[in-house]
C-alpha positions as YAML, in Angstrom:
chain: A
units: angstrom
residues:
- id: 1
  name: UNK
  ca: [38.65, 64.95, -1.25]
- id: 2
  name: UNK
  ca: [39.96, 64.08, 2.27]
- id: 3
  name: UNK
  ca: [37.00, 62.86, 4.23]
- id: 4
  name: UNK
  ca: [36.85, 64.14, 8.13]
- id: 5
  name: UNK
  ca: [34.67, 62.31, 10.51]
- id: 6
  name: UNK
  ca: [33.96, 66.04, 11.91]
- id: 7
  name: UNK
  ca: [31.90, 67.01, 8.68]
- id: 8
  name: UNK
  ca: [29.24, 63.64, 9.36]
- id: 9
  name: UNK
  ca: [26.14, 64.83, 9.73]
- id: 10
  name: UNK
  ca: [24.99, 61.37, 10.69]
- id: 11
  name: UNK
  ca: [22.83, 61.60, 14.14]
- id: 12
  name: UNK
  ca: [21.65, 57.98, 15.59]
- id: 13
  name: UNK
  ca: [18.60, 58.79, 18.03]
- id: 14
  name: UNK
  ca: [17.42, 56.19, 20.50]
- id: 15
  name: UNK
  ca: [14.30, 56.08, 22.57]
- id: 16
  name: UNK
  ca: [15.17, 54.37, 25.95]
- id: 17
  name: UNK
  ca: [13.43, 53.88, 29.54]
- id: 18
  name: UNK
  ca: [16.29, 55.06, 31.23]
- id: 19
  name: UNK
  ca: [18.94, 57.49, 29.57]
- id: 20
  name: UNK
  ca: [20.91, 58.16, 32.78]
- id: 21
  name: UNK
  ca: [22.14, 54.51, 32.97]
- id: 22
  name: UNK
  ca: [22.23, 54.30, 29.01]
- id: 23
  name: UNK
  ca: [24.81, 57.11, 29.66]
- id: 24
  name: UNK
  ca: [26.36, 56.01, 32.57]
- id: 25
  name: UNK
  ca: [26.95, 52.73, 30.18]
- id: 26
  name: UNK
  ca: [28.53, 54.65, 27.23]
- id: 27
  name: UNK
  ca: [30.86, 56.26, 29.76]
- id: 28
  name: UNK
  ca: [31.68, 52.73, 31.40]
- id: 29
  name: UNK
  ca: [32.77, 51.66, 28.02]
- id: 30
  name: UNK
  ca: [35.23, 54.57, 28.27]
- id: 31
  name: UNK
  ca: [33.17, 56.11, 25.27]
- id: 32
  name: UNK
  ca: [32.65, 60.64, 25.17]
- id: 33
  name: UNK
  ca: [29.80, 61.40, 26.38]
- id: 34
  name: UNK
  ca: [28.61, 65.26, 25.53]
- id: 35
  name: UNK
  ca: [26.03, 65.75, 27.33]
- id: 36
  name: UNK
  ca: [24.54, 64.03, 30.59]
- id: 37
  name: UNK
  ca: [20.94, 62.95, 30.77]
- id: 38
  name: UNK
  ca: [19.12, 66.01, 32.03]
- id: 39
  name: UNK
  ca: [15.52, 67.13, 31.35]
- id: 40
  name: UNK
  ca: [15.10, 69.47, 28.80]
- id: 41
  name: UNK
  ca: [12.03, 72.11, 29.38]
- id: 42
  name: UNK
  ca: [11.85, 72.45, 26.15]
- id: 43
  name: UNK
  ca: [10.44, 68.53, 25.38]
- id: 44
  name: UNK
  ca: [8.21, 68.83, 28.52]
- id: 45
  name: UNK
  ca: [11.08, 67.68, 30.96]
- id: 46
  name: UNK
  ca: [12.04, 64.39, 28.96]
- id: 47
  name: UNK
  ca: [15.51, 63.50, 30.12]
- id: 48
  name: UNK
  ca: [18.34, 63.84, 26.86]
- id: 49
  name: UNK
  ca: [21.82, 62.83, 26.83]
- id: 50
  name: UNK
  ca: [24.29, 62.98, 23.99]
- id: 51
  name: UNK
  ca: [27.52, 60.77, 23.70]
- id: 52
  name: UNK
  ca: [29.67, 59.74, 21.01]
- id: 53
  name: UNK
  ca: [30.03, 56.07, 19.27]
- id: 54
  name: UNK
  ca: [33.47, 54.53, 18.91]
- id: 55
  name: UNK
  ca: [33.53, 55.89, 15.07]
- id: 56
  name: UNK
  ca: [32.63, 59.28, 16.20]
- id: 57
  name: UNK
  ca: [28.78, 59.51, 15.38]
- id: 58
  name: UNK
  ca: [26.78, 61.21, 17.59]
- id: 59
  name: UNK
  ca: [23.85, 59.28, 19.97]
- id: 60
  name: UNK
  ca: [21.47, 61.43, 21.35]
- id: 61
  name: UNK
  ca: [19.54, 59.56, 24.15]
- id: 62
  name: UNK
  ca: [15.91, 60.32, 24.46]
- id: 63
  name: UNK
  ca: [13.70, 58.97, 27.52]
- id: 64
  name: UNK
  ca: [10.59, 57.35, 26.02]
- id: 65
  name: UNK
  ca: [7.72, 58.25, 26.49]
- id: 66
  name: UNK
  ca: [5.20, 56.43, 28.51]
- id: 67
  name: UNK
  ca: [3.30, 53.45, 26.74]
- id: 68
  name: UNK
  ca: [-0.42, 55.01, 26.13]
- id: 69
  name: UNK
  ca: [-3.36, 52.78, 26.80]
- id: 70
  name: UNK
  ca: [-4.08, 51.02, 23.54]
- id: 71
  name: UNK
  ca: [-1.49, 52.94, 21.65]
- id: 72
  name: UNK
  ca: [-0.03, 49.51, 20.86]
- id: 73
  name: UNK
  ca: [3.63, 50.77, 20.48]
- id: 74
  name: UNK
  ca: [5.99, 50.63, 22.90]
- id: 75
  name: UNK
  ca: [9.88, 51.12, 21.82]
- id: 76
  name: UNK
  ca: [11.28, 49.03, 24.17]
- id: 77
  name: UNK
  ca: [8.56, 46.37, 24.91]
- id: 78
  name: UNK
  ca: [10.39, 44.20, 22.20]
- id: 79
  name: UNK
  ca: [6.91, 43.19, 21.01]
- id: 80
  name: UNK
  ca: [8.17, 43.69, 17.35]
- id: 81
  name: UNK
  ca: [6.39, 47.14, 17.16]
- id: 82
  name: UNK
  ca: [9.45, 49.07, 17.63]
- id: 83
  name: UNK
  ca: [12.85, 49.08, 19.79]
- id: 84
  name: UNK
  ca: [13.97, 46.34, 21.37]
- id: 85
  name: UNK
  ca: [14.19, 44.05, 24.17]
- id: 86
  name: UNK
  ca: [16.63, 45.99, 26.28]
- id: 87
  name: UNK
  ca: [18.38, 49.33, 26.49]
- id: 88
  name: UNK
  ca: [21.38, 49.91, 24.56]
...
């Protein structure tokens, strides 16, 4: 069976302060971007962008939401509770 990159159903999602300049990155790198970071009504106005990897997988770009007061989980704090020290 001949595999086709188009029949991946392989989605990466990342939670990032800033998706606009996560996007405007992926573009710089002369990597497809699908969608620009733009808030979606539906996810009370958090901003989304979708782009494509160099193998072809798509990244969809979420904003993340705002640290909570003793939630003690912030994805990109880098505090080993989740994401990392820096955007992608």
């Amino acid at each position: 069976m001949l595999y086709r990159q188009s029949d991946n159903p392989v989605k990466l999602v990342f939670y990032v302060n800033d998706p606009r300049n996560v996007i405007d990155r992926i573009r710089g790198e002369g990597l497809e971007v699908i969608r620009e970071a733009t808030p979606v009504p539906e996810l009370q106005n958090a901003v989304v962008g979708l782009a494509k990897d160099p193998d072809g997988y798509l990244l969809e770009i979420l904003q993340a939401a705002p640290k909570s007061p003793g939630s003690g989980f912030d994805p990109g704090s880098g505090d080993g509770k989740g994401g990392s020290d820096h955007d992608l």
